[in-house]
N, C-alpha and C positions, 0 to 999 in steps of 0.2 A: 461210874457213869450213871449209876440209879438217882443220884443226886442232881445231876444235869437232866435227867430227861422230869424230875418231878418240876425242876424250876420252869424248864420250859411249857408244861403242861399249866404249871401254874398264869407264865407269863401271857399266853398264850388265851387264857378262860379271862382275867383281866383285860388283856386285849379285845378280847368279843365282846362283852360285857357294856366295856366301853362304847364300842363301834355300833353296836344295836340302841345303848341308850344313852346316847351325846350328852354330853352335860348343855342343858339349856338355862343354869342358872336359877333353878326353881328355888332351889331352900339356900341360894344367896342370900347376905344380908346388901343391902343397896347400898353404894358409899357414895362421898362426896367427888370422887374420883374418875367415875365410871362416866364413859362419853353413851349418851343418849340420842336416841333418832325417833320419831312419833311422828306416826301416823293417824291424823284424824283429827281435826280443827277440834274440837270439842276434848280432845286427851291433850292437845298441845296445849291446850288456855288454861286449863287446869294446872297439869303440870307447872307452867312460868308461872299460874299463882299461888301454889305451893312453893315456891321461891326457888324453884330448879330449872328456870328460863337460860341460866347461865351454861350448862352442861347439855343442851341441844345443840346437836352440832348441823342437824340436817334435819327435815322437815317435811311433810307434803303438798302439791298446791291447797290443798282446802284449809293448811293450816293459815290464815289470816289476818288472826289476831293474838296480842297486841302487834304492831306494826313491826316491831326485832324481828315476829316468824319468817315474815317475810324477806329478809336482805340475808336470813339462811339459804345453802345449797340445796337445793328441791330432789328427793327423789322419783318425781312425778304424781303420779295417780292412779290407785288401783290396780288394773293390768299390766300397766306400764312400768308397773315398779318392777325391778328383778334384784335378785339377791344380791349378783355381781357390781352394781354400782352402791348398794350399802355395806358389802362388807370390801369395797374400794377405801369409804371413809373413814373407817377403823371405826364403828361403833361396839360399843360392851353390849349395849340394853336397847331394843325395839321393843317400844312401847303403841299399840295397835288397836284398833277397832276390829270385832270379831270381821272376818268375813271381808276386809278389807285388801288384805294381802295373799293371795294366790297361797294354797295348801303345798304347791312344791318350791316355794319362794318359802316360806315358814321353814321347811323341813329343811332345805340346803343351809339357812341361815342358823339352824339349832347343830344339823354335822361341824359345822363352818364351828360352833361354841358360842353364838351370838346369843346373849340371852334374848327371849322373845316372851313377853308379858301379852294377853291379848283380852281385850273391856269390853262389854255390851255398850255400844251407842246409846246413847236414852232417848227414849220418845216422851217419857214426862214425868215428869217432877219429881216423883220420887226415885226413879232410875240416875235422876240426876246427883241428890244425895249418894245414892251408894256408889255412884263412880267417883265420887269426890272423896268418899271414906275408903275405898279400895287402893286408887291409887294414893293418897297418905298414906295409909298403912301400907304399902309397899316401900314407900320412901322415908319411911321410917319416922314421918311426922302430922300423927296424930290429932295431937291437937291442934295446929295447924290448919288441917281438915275439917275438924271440930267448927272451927271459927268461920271458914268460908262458907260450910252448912249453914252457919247462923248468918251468914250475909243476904243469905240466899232465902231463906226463911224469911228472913226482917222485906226483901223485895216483896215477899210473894206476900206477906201481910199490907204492904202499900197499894199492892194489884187489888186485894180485896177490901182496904179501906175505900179505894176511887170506886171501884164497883157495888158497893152497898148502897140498894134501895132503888137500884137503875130493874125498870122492866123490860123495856123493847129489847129484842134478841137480832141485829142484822141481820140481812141474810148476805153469806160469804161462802166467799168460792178462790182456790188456790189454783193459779196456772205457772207450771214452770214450761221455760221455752227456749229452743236453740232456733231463734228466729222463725219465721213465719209457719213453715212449711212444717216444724219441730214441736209442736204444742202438745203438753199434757197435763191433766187434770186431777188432784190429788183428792183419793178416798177416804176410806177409814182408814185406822190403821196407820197412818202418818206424822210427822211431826206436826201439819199442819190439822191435823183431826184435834190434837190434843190440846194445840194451842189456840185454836177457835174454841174450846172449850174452857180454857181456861180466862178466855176474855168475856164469855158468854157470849158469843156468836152462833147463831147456827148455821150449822155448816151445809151448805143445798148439794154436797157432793154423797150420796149415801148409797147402799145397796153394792158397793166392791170393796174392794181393798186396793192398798198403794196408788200407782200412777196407771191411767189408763191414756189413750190417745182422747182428745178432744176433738167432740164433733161437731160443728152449727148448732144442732137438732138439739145435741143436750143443754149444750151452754144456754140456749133461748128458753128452750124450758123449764131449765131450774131460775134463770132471770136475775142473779144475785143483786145487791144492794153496792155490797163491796167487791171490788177484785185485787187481790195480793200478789204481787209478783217479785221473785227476786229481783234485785238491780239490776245483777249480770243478764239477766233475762228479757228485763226490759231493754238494754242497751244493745243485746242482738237483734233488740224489732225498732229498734232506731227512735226509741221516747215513745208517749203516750200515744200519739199520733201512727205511731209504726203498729199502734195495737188495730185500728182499722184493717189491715190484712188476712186476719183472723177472722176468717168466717166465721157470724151469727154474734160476736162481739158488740156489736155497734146495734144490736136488737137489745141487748141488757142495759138494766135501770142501772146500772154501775158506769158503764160509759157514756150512757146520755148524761147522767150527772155529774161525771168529771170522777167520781169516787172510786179510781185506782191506784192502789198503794204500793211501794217496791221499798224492800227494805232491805241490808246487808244479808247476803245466804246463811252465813254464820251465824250473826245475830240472833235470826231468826230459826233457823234449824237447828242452831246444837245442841241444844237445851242442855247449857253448861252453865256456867258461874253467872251469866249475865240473861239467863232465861226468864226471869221476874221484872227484869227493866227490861226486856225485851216487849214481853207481853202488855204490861202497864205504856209502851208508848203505842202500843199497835190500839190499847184501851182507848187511851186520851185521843187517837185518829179516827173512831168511828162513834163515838158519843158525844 
């Protein structure tokens, strides 16, 4: 019996072992086999142009681009996501934006054996490289990587070929908005700090960080030149004209003079593969 009680002691410390530290796929190697799910417009766009578009089986609303993300099964958004309807889909590998997926939705989906890969969003430019070189080197194509960095380079040299020798700095102001009542004002510290900066705008939102609520009193006295607004944003205030609702709005040199801009969320925020031509048309709209 000393033989049966050593297996079982043995069985038994592999057992815990296990059960305490789930296999989540960490020192996997990535195959061409493994069903994929991403979270995060900016991890999905990359992904499908590392040419692994074809192994997303599921996706989340923010993923938008190119147009395929979209006619994927949605695991919703953020809070709303739960483990239980991703590992309904049989994914191998969730691929994520830090911070995007609930801490007990991670954890059930790594007990569960789902691998879970998780990326810093980028706020600029060069965060945007190294999620480009991360996620290749996880998918085990490299140079691949290599060549979309150099896409993205060759962008960001056209942004500064059009802007060389340009003085005036506009003044701009980013408002995102769930219709009227819903309005907020983006600081430092944002994708849109980063990218007024790289069109050389100046940005009249200063002195906080992130999104604050918008007030009359600020909006008028900073006064901006430009106003930037996502699409979707603008389409809950019902067009240019739905922007009047917004208190102190209609006091700024930006809507006396019609120069309100709305561009894709995506496009514009994810500072992914398409962040150089992003910036260069947001350039050519206000010079």
């Amino acid at each position: 019996m000393k033989w049966y009680k050593n297996f079982m002691v043995c069985f038994f410390w592999i057992w815990l072992t296990q059960s305490c530290n789930p296999p989540s796929g960490g020192d996997s190697a990535f195959t061409e086999d493994k069903r994929l799910i991403t979270a995060g417009g900016t991890i999905s766009e990359i992904v499908h142009e590392l040419g692994f578009g074809d192994q997303i089986i599921a996706t989340d609303i923010t993923s938008t681009y190119p147009g395929s993300m979209q006619e994927l099964p949605s695991i919703g958004y953020r809070n709303q996501i739960k483990s239980e309807g991703i590992l309904s889909m049989g994914a191998d590998v969730v691929l994520a934006e830090e911070g995007y997926l609930n801490e007990e939705v991670v954890e059930q989906l790594k007990l569960s054996g789902v691998e879970v890969r998780l990326f810093k969003k980028p706020k600029k430019v060069e965060e945007t490289y190294s999620l480009i070189r991360e996620l290749a080197e996880y998918l085990g194509v490299e140079e691949k990587g290599q060549e979309l960095v150099g896409e993205v380079q060759n962008d960001m040299q056209a942004l500064e070929n059009y802007l060389n020798g340009r003085q005036h700095s506009p003044k701009m102001a980013f408002i995102m908005a769930r219709g009227s009542e819903t309005v907020f004002l983006a600081g430092e510290d944002t994708f849109a700090d980063a990218l007024f900066e790289l069109v050389g705008a100046d940005h009249v939102s200063r002195g906080f960080k992130d999104f604050i609520p918008l007030t009359p009193e600020a909006i008028v006295s900073m006064d901006p030149e430009y106003l930037l607004l996502f699409e979707s944003s603008m389409a809950t205030l019902g067009g240019q004209k739905g922007l009047s609702a917004i208190r102190g709005i209609e006091q700024t040199k930006a809507f006396r003079e019609g120069k309100v801009l709305a561009m894709d969320g995506l496009y514009l925020s994810g500072f992914g593969p398409r962040v150089g031509k992003a910036a260069l048309e947001l350039a050519k709209a206000i010079y």
